[in-house]
GUMI-194967 format. One record per residue: x, y, z of N, C-alpha, C in turn; residue number from 0; residue in one letter. Coordinates in steps of 0.02 Angstrom, whole numbers, plus 32768, in hexadecimal, padded with zeros to 4 digits. Example, Ala and Ser with C-alpha at 12.3 -4.5 7.8 and 13.67 -1.06 7.14 Angstrom:
<pts>
@n_X=8294; n_Y=7EE4; n_Z=8186; ca_X=8267; ca_Y=7F1F; ca_Z=8186; c_X=8294; c_Y=7F5B; c_Z=8186; nr=0; rest=A
@n_X=8282; n_Y=7F90; n_Z=8162; ca_X=82AC; ca_Y=7FCB; ca_Z=8165; c_X=8285; c_Y=8002; c_Z=818A; nr=1; rest=S
</pts>
This chain:
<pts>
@n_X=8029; n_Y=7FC5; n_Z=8000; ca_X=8000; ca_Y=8000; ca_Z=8000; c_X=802B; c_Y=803F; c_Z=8000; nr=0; rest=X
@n_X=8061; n_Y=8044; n_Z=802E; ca_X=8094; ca_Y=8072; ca_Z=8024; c_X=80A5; c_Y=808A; c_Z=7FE9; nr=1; rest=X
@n_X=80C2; n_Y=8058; n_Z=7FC1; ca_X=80E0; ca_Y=805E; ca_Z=7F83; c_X=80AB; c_Y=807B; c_Z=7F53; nr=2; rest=X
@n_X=8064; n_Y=8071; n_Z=7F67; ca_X=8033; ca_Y=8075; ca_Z=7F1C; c_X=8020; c_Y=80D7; c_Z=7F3C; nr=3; rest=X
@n_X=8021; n_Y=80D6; n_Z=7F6A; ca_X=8028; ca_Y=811E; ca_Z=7F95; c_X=805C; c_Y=814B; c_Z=7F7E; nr=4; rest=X
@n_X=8085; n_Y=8125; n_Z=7F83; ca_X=80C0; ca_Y=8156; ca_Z=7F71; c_X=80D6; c_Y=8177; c_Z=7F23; nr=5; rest=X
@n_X=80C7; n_Y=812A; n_Z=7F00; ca_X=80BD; ca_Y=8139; ca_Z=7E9F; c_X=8090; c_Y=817A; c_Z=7EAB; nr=6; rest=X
@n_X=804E; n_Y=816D; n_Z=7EB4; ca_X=8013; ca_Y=81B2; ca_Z=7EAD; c_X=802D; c_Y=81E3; c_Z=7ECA; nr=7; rest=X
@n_X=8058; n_Y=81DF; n_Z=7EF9; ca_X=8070; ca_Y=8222; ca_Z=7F24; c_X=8092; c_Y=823F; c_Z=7F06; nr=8; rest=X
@n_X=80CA; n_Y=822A; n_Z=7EEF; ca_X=80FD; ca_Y=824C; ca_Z=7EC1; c_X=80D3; c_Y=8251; c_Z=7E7B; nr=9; rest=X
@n_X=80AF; n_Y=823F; n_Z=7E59; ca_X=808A; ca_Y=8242; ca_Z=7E07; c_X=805A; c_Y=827C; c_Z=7E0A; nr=10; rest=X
@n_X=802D; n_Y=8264; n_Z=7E4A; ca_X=7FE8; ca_Y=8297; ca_Z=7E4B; c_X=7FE9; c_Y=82CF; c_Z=7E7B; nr=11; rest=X
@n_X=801E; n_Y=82C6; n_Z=7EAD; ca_X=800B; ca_Y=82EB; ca_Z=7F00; c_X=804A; c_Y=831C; c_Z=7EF5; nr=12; rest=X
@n_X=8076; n_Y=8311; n_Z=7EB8; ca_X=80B3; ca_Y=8357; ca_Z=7EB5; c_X=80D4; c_Y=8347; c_Z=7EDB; nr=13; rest=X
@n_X=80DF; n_Y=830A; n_Z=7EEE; ca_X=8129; ca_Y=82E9; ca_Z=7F1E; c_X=816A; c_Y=82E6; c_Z=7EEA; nr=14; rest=X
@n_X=8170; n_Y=82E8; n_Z=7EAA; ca_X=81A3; ca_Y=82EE; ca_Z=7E7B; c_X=81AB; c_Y=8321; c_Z=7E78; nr=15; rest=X
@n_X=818D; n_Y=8357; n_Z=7E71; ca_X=818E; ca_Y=8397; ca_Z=7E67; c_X=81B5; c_Y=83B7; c_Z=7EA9; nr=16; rest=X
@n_X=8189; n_Y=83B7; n_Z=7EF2; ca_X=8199; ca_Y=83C1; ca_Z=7F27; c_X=81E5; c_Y=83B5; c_Z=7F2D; nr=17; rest=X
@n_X=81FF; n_Y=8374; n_Z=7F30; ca_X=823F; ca_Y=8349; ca_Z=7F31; c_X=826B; c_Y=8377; c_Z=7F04; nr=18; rest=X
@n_X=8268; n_Y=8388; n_Z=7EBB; ca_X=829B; ca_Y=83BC; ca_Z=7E95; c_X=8296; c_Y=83E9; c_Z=7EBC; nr=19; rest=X
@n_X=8255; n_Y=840D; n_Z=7EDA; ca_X=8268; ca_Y=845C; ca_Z=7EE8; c_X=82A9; c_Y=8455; c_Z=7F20; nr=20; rest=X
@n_X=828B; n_Y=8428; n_Z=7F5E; ca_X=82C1; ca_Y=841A; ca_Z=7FA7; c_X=830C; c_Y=842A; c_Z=7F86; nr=21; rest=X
@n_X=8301; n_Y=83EF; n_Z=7F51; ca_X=834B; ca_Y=83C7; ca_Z=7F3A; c_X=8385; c_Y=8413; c_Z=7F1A; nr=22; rest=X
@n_X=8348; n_Y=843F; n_Z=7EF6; ca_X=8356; ca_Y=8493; ca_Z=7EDC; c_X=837A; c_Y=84BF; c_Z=7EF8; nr=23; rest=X
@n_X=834E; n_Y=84CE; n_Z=7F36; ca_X=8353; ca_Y=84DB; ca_Z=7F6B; c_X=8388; c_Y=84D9; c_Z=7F8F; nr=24; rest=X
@n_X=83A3; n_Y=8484; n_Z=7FA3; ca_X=83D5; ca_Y=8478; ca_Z=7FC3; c_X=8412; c_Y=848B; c_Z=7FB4; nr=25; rest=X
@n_X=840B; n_Y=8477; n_Z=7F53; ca_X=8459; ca_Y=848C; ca_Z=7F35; c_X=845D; c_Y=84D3; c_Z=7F36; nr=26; rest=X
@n_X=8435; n_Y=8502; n_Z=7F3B; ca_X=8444; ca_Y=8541; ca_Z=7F38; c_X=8477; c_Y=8547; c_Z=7F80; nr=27; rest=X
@n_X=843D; n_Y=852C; n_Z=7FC2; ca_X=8461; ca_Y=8546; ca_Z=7FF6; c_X=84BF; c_Y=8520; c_Z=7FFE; nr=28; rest=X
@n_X=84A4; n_Y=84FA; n_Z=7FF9; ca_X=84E2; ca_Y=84D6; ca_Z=7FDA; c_X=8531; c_Y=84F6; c_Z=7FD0; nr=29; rest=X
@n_X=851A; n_Y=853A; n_Z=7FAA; ca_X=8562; ca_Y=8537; ca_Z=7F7D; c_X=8568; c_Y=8576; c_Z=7FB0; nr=30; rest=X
@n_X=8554; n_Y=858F; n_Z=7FE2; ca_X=857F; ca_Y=85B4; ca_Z=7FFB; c_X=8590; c_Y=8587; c_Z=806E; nr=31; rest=X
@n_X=85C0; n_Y=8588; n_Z=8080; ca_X=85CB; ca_Y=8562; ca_Z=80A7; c_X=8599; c_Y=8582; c_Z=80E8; nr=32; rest=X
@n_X=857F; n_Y=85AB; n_Z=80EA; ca_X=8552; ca_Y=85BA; ca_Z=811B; c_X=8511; c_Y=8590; c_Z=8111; nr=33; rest=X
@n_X=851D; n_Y=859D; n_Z=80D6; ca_X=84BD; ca_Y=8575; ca_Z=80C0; c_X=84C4; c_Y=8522; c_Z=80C8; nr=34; rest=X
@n_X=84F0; n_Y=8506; n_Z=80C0; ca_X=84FC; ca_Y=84C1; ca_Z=80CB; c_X=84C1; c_Y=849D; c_Z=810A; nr=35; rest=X
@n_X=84C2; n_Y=84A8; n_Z=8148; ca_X=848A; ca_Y=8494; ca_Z=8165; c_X=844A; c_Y=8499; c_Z=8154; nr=36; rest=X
@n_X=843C; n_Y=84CE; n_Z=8139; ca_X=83FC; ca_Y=84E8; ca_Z=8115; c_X=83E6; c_Y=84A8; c_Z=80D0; nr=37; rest=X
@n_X=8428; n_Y=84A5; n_Z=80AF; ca_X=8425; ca_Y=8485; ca_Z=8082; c_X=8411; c_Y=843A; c_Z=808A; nr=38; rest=X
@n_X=8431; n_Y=842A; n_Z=80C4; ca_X=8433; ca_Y=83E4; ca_Z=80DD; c_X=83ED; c_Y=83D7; c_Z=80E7; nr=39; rest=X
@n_X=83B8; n_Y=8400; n_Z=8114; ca_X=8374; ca_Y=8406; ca_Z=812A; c_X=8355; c_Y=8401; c_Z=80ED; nr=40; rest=X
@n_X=8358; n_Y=8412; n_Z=80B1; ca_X=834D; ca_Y=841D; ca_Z=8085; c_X=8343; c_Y=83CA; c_Z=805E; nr=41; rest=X
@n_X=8385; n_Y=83B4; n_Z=8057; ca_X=8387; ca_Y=8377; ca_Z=803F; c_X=8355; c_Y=833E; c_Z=805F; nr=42; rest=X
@n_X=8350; n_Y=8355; n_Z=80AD; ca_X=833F; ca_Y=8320; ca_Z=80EB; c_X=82D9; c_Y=831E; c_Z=80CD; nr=43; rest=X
@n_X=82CB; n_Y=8357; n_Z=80BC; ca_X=828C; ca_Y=8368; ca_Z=80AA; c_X=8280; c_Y=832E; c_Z=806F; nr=44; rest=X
@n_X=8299; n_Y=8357; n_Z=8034; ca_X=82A0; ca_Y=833C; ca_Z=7FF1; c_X=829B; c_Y=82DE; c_Z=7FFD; nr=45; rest=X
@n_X=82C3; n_Y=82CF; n_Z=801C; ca_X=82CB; ca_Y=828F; ca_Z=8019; c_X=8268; c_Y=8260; c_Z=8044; nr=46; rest=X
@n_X=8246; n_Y=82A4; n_Z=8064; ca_X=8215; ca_Y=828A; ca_Z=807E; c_X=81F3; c_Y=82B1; c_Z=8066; nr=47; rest=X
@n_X=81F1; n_Y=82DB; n_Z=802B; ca_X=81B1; ca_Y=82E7; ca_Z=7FFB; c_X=81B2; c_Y=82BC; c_Z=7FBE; nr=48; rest=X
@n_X=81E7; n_Y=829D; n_Z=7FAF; ca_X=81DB; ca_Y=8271; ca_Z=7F7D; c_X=81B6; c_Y=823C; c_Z=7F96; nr=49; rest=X
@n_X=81D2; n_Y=8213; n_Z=7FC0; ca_X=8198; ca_Y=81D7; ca_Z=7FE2; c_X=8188; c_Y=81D6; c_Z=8014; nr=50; rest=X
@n_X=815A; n_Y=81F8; n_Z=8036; ca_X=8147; ca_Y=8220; ca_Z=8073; c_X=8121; c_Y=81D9; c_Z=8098; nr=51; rest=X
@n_X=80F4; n_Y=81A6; n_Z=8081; ca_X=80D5; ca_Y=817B; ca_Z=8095; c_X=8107; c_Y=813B; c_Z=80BD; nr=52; rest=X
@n_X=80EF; n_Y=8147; n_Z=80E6; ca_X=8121; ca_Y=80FE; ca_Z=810B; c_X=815F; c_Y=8122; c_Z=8134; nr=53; rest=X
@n_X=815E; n_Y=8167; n_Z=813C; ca_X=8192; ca_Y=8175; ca_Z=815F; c_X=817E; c_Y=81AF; c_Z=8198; nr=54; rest=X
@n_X=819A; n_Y=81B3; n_Z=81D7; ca_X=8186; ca_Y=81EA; ca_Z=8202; c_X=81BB; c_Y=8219; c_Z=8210; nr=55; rest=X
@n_X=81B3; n_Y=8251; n_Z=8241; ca_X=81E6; ca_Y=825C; ca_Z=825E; c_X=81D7; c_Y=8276; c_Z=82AB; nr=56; rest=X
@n_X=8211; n_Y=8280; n_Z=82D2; ca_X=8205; ca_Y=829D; ca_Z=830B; c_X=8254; c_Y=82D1; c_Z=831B; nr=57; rest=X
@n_X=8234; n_Y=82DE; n_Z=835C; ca_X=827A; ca_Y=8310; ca_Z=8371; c_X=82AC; c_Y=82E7; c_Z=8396; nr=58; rest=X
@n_X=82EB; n_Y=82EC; n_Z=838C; ca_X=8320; ca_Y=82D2; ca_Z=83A5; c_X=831C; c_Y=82FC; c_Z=83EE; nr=59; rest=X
@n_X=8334; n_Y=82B4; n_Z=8409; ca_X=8345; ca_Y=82C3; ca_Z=8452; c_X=836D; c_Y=82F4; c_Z=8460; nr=60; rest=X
@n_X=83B5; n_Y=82FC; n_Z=843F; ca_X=83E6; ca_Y=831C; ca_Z=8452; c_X=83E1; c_Y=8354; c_Z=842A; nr=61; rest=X
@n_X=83A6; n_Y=8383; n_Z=841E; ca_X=83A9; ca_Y=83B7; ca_Z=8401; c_X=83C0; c_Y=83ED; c_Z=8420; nr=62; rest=X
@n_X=83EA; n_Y=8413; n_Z=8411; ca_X=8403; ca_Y=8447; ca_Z=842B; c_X=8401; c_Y=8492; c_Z=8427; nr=63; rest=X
@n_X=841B; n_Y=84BE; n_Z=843F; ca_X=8412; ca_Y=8506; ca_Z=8426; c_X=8417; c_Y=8504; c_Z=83DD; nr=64; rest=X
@n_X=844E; n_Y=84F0; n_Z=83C4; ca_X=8460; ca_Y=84FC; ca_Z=8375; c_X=8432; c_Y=84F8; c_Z=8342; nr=65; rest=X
@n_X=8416; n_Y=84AB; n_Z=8367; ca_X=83CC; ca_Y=84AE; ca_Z=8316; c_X=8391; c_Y=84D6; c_Z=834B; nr=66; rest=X
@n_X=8396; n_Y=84E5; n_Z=8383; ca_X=835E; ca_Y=8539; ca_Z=838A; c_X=836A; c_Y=8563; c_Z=835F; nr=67; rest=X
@n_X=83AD; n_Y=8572; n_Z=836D; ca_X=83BE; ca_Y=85C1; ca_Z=8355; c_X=83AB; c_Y=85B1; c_Z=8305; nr=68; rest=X
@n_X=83C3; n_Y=8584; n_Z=82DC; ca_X=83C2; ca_Y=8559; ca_Z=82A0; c_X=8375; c_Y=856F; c_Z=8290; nr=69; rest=X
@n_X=834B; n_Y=8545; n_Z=82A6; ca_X=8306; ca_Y=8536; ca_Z=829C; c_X=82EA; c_Y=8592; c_Z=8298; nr=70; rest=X
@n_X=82E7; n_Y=85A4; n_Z=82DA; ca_X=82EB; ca_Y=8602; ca_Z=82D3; c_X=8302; c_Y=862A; c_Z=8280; nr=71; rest=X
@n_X=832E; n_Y=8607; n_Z=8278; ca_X=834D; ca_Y=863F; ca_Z=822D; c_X=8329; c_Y=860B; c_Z=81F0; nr=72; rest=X
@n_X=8309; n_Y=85C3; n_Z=81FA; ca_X=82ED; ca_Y=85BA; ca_Z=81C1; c_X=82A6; c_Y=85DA; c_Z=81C2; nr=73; rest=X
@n_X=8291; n_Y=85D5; n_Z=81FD; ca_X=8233; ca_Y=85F0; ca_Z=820E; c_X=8234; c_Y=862A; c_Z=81D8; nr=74; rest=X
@n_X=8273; n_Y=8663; n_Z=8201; ca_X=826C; ca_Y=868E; ca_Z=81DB; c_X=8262; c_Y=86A4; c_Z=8196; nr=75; rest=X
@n_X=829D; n_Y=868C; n_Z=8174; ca_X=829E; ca_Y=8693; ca_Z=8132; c_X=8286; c_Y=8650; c_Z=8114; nr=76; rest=X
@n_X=8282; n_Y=861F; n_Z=812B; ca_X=8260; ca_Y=8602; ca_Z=80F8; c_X=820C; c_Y=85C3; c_Z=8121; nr=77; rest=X
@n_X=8213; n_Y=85B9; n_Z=814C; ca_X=81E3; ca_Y=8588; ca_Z=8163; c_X=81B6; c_Y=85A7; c_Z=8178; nr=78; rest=X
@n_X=819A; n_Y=85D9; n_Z=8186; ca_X=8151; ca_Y=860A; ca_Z=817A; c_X=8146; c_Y=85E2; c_Z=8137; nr=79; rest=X
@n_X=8151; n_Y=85F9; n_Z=8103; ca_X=812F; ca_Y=8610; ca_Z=80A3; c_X=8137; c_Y=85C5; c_Z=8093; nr=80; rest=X
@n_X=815E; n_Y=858E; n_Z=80A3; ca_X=8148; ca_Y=853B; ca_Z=809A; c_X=8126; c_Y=8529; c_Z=80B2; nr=81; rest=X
@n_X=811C; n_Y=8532; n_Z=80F2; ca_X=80D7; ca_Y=851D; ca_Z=812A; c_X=80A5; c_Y=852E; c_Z=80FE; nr=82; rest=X
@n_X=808D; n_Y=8582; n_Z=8109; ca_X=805E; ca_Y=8595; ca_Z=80E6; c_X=8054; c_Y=856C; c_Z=80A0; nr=83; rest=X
@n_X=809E; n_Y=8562; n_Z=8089; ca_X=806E; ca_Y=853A; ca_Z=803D; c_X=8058; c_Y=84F6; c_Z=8049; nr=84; rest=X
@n_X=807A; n_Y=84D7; n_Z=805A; ca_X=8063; ca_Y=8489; ca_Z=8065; c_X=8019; c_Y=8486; c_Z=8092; nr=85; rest=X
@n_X=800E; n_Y=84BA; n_Z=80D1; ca_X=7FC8; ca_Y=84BE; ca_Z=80CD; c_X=7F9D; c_Y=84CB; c_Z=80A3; nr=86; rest=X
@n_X=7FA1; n_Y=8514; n_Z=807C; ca_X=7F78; ca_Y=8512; ca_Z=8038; c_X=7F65; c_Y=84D4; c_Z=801E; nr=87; rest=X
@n_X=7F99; n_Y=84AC; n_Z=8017; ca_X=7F93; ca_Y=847C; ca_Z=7FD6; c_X=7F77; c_Y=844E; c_Z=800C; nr=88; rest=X
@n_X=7F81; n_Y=8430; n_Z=8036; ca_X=7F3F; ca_Y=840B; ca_Z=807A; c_X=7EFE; c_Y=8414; c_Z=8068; nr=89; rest=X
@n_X=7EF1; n_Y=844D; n_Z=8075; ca_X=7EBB; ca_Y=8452; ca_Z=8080; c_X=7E98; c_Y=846C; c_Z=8039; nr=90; rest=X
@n_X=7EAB; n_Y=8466; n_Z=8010; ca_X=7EAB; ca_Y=8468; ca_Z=7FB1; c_X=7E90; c_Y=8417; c_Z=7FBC; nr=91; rest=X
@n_X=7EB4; n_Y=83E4; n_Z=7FBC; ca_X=7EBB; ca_Y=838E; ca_Z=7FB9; c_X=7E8D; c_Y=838A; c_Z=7FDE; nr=92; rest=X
@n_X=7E89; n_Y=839A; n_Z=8016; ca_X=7E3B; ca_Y=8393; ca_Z=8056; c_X=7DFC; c_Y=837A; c_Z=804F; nr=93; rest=X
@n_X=7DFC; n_Y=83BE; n_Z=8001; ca_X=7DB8; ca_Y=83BF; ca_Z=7FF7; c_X=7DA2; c_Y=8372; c_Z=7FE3; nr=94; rest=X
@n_X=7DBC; n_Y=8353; n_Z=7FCE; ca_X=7DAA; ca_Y=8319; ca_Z=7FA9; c_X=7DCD; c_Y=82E5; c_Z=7FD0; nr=95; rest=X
@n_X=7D93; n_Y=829F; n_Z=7FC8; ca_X=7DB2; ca_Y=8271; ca_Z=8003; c_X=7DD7; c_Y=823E; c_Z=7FDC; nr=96; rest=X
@n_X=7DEA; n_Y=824F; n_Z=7F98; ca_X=7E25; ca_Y=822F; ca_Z=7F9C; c_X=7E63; c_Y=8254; c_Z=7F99; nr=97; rest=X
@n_X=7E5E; n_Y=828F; n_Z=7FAC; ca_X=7EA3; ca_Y=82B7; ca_Z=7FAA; c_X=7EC7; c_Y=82BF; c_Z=7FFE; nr=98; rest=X
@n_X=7E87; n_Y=8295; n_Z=8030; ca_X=7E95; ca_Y=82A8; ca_Z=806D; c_X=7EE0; c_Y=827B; c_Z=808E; nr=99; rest=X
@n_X=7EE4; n_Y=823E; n_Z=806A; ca_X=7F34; ca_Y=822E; ca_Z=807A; c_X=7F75; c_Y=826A; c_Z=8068; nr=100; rest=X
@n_X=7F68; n_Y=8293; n_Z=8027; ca_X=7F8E; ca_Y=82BB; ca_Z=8001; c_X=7F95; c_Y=82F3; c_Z=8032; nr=101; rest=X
@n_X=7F58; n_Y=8307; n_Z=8045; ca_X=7F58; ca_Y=833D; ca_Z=807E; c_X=7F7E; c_Y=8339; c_Z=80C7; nr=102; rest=X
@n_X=7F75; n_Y=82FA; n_Z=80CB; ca_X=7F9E; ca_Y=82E8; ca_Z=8113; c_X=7FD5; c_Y=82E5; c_Z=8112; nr=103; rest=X
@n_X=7FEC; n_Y=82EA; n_Z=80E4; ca_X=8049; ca_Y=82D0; ca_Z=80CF; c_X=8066; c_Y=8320; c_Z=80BB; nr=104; rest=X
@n_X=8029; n_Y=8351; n_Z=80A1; ca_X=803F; ca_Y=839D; ca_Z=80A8; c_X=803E; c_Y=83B7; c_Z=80DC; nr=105; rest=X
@n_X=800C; n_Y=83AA; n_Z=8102; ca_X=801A; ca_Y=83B7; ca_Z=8160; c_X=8065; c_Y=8397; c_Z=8162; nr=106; rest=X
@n_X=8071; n_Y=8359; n_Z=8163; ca_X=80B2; ca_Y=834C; ca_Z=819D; c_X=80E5; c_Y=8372; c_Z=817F; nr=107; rest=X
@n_X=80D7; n_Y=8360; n_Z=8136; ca_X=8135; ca_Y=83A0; ca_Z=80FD; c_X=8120; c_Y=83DF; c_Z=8122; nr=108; rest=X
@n_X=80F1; n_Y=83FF; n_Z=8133; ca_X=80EC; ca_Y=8444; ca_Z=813A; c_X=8109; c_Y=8444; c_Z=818C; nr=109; rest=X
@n_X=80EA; n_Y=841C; n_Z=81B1; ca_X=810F; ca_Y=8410; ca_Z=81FB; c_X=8157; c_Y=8420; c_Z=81F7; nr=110; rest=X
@n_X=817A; n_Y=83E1; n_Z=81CF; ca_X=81B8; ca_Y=83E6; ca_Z=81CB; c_X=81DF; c_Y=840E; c_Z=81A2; nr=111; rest=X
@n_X=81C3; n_Y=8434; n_Z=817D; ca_X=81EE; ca_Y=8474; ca_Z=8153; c_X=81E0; c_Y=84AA; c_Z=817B; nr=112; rest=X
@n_X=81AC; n_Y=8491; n_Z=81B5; ca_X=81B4; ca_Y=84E7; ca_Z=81D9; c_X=81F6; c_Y=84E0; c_Z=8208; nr=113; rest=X
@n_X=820B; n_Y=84B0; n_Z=8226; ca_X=823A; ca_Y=84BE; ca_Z=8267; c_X=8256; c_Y=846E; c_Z=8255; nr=114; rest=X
@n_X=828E; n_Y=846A; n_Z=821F; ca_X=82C1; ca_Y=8421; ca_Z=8216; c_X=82EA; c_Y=8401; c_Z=8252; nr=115; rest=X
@n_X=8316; n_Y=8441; n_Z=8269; ca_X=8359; ca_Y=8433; ca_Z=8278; c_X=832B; c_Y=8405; c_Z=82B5; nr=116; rest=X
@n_X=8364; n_Y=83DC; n_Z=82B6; ca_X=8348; ca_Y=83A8; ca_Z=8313; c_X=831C; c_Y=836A; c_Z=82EA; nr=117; rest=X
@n_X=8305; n_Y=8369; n_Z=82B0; ca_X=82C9; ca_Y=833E; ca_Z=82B2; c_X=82F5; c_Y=8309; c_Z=8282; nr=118; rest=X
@n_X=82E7; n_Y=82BF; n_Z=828C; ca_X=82FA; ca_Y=829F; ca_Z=828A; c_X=82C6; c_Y=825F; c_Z=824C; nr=119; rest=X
@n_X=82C1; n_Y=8269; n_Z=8219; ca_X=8291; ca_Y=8244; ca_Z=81E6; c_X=8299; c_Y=81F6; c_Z=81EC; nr=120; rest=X
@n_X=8265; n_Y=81C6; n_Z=81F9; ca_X=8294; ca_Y=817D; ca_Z=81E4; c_X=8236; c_Y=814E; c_Z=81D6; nr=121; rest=X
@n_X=8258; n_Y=8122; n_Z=81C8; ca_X=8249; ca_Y=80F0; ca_Z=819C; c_X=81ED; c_Y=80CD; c_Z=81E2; nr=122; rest=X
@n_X=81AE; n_Y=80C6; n_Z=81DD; ca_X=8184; ca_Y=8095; ca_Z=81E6; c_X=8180; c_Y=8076; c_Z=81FC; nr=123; rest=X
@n_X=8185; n_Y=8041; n_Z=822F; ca_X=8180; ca_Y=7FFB; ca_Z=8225; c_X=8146; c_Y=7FD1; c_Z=81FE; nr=124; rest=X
</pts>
């Protein structure tokens, strides 16, 4: 079921699409050595908007000031205006009950593009 979730997710739900922008994104921050963490968050996303089904995340135990202060300078400039979109597009999918898996998986990307640093993505059982 995962797998037949995840084909539609990436084909119909803009999980391919989503996945380039992160992946965009990342290499930009990328090429200058400040942006490198940014970039990294970036990749960590990407890799869970492409196949978002079957995977969770939570906050690491040992989170520290750094991904505060971290998380603080992405809110700012960038995890406000992703939140906001990935809700839009929620509650766009909502309307219709078969878009309501699609919608739930823009809630959690929007969760986790608002505040990365500390959070820790992994695999279902």
């Amino acid at each position: 079921m995962r797998l037949l979730l995840n084909l539609l997710w990436a084909i119909l739900g803009g999980g391919f699409i989503l996945a380039l922008e992160y992946l965009l994104a990342g290499l930009v921050c990328c090429l200058t050595i400040v942006g490198i963490p940014f970039g990294l968050q970036c990749f960590k996303i990407a890799g869970l908007a492409l196949f978002p089904f079957g995977k969770d995340f939570n906050d690491d135990v040992n989170r520290g000031a750094g991904s505060f202060l971290l998380n603080i300078l992405w809110i700012v400039f960038a995890g406000i205006w992703i939140f906001l979109s990935h809700v839009v597009l929620a509650v766009s999918l909502a309307v219709t009950i078969i878009g309501i898996p699609f919608a739930v998986q823009h809630v959690k990307l929007g969760m986790l593009a608002l505040a990365p640093f500390g959070v820790r993505v992994w695999e279902k059982p």
